[in-house]
N, C-alpha and C positions, 0 to 999 in steps of 0.2 A: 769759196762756194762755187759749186758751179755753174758756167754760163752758157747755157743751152746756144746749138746750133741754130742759126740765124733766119735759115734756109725755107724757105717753105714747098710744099709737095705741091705742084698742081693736081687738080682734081680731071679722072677722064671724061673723056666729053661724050655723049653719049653713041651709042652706036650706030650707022645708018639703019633707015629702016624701023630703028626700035618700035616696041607697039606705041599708039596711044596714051595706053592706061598709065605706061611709065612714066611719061612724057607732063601729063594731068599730074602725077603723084609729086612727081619734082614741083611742078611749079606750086602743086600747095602746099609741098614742104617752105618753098621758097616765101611765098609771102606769110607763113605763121610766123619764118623765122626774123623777116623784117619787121613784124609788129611785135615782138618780142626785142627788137633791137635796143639797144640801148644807148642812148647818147653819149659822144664825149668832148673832152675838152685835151688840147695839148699841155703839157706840165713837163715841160724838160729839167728847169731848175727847181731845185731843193726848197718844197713849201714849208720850213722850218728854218732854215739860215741862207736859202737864195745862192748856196755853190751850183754849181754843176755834177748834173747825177748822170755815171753812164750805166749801159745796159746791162742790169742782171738774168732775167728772163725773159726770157721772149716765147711767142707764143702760147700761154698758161691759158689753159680750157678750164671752166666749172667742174670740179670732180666731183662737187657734193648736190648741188640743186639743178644743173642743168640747162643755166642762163647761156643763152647764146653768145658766141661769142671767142676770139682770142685776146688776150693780154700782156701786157707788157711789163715788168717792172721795171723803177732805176734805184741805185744806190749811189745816198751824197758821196763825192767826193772828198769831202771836207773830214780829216780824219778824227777832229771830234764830234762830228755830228753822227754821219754813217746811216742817216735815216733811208729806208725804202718807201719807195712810192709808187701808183699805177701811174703808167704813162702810157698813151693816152689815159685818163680818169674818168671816169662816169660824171655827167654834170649831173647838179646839186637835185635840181627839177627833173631825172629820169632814173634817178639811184633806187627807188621804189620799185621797179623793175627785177631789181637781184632780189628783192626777198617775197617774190607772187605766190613761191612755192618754200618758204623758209620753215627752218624745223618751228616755231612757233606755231605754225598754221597748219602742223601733223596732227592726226589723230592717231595718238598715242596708244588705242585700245588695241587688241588681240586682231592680226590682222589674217589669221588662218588657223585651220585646227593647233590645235597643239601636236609636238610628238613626243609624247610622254618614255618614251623607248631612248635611252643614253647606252649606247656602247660602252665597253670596259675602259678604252682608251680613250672616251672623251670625259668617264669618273674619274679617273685616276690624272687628268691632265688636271680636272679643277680641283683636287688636292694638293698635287704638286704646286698650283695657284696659288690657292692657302699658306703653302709653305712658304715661298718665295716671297708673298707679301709679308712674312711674318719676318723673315731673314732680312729684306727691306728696311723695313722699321719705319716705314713715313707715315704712320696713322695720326702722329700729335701734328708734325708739319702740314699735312694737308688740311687740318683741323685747321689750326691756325690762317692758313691762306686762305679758307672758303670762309672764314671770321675776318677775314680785311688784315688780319693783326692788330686787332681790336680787341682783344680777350684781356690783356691787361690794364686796359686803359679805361678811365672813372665814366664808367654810362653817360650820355647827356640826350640831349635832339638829334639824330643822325635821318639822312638822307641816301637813299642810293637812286642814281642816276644810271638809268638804264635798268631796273630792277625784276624786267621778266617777269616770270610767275609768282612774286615776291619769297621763293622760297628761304632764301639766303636774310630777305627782312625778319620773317618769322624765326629765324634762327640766333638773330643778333635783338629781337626783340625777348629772346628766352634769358638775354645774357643782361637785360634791367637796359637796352636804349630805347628809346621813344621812336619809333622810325616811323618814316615818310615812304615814300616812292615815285618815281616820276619814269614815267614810259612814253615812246612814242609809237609802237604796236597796237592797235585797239581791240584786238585779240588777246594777247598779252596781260594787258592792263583787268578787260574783262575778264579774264580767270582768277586774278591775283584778288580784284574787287570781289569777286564769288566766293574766293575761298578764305579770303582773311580779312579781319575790322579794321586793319589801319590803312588810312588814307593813303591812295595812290595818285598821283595827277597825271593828266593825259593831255600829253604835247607837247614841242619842242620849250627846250629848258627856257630858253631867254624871252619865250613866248608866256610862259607861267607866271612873271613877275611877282617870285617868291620876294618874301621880305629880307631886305638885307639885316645880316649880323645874327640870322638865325637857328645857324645850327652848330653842335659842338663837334659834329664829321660828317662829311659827305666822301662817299665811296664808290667806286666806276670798275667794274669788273670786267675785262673784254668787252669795253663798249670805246674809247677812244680811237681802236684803227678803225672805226664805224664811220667815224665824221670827216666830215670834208674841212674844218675849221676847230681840231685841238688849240688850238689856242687861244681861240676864245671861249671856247668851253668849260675849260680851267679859269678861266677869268669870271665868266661867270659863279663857276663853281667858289672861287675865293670870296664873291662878295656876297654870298650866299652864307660862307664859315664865319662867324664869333670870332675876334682876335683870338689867339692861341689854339684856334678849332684846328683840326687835321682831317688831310685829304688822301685819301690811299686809292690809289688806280692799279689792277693788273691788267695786264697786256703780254702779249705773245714778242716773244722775242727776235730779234730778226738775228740776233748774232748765236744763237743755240748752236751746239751740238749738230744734233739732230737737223734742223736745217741743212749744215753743211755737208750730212751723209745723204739727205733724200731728195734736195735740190728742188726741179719743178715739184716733184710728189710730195715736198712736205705740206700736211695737212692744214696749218696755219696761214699760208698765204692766201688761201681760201677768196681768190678773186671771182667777181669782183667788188666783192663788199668789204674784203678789208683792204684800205685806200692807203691806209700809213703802215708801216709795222715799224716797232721802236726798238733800242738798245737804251741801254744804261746810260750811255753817252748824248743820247738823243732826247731821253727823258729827259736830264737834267736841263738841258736847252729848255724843253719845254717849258718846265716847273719858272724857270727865270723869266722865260716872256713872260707868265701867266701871271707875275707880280710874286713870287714865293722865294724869298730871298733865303729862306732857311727848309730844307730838303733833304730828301737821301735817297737812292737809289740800291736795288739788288738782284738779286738771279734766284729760280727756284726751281728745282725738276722734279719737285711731288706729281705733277701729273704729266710725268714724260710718258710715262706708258701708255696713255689714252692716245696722246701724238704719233707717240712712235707706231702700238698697231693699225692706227689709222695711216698713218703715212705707207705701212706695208702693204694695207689694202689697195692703195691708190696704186701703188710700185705694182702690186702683180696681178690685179683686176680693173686700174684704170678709172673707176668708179665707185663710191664710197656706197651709194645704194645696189651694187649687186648682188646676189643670193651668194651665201657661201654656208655648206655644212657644216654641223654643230664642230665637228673635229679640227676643221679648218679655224673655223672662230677660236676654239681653244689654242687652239699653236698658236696661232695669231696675238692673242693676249697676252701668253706667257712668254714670247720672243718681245713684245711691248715692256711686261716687267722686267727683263733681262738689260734692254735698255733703259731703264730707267737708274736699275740697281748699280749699271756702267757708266751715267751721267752724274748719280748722287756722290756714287767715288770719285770721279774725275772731276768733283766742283771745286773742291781745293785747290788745284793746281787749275783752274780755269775759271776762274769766279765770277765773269760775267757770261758765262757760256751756257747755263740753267736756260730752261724752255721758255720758262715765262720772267718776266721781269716787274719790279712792283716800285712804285713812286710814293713814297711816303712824304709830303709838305706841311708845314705848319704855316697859320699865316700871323 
């Protein structure tokens, strides 16, 4: 992977002479951007096995929400762990900060006319789409992954932790489980509570004091590089499971593919709100502190194409929120399927190099 130059640009100082009004405009740049600052903490060794992490990234800016700020990562040492981490880290008490403007709290509605007018080349690129997804073949596996991998297994009580809009609950309550939800978004929570009858609880899990031995799956979708403490989260989460209950977490992968082509740009590392980012090797760690003596880990690249063209857009605009033409977005997507269709080939021969990675436990 690559390790970004170390270096940083000084900024020019301003000119003599300049006006005023410049002079005003800085300085209230300057104090919005201290009250948007964000706290840290230093974290040199490995908050999973205690090696020694050195420098993967340096300097990593917000691409997606616009948190102030530059970032650091490290990666363990330790060649079976390999976890990534922020360093400096956001403390626990100012991490609230990265998500003031998080996609949860978009207004999702029409946000300018429409332009009902499609050019020929941007028809015929979302056919070509079509095609490409259909040449793909990942509609069961994706199916499957946004099911936990739960479609086979006998319905019981299930919990998702971290459950967003619960759309994902309604989906696995279609499939005969009794599902919960537990959020700590209060935006979030309130829509999921508006839009659907099953119970969602609001606030931190170990704050809930769910009853132990309650549930026959609890599942965590891109919610563990979130926290400052995986592993007690899992710990929670186990005395939360029914002997023989199972716990299925996905998470982004840190050892992908794709990582290793787009480097800072890849769209996953997404600092600074994701704090850990795991591997196969790292999970498993996990799964063991967390009391889960019986586990499996694996790699999946059903949704490499969302990564990859979002990683494009970062690579060649810098910015995941900037305006790009409808033609632009189409190439952009179908260069996304194209990686993807080159990651699902290349999984055989690289098995844990898929985008995302999924922890399966039994307790």
């Amino acid at each position: 992977m690559t390790r970004w130059d170390r270096g940083r640009r000084a900024e020019p100082s301003p000119a003599p002479g300049a006006p005023t009004r410049i002079l005003e405009l800085e300085t209230a740049m300057s104090v919005t951007e201290e009250a948007a600052h964000i706290g840290t903490q230093d974290c040199p060794a490995c908050p999973l096995c205690g090696s020694v992490g050195s420098l993967l990234h340096v300097g990593m800016e917000d691409r997606l929400f616009h948190v102030p700020g530059k970032w650091n990562s490290r990666q363990c040492d330790n060649a079976a762990c390999g976890l990534v981490w922020l360093d400096p880290m956001p403390r626990r008490e100012e991490i609230h900060k990265a998500y003031a403007t998080y996609y949860t709290h978009e207004d999702k509605g029409r946000q300018g006319p429409s332009d009902r007018r499609k050019g020929l080349a941007v028809r015929l690129l979302r056919v070509y789409k079509r095609l490409l997804k259909m040449l793909i073949g990942a509609r069961q596996a994706r199916e499957n992954h946004e099911l936990m991998y739960l479609r086979d297994t006998a319905p019981g009580r299930l919990l998702e932790i971290g459950c967003g809009s619960g759309k994902r609950l309604a989906r696995l309550a279609a499939l005969g489980w009794r599902v919960e939800g537990q959020e700590v978004d209060e935006k979030a929570w309130a829509a999921a509570k508006a839009k659907y009858p099953f119970e969602v609880h609001l606030g931190e899990l170990h704050a809930l004091a769910l009853e132990e031995n309650a549930f026959d799956a609890v599942v965590l979708n891109h919610v563990i590089e979130h926290v400052h403490e995986p592993v007690a989260l899992l710990e929670e989460a186990r005395r939360l499971l029914k002997p023989g209950g199972v716990l299925v977490a996905n998470t982004p992968n840190a050892m992908s593919q794709i990582h290793g082509i787009f480097g800072t740009g890849w769209y996953s590392l997404d600092p600074p709100r994701h704090l850990h980012l795991f591997s196969p090797r790292s999970l498993s760690i996990l799964a063991r502190r967390a009391g889960f003596a019986q586990h499996e880990t694996w790699t999946s690249s059903v949704n490499a194409d969302y990564v990859a063209a979002s990683s494009l857009k970062i690579r060649g605009m810098g910015d995941m929120k900037a305006r790009e033409d409808r033609l632009a977005k189409e190439r952009r997507i179908v260069a996304g399927l194209y990686f993807q269709l080159w990651a699902m080939r290349s999984h055989a021969g690289l098995p844990d190099g898929g985008e995302e990675c999924t922890l399966r436990a039994i307790k």
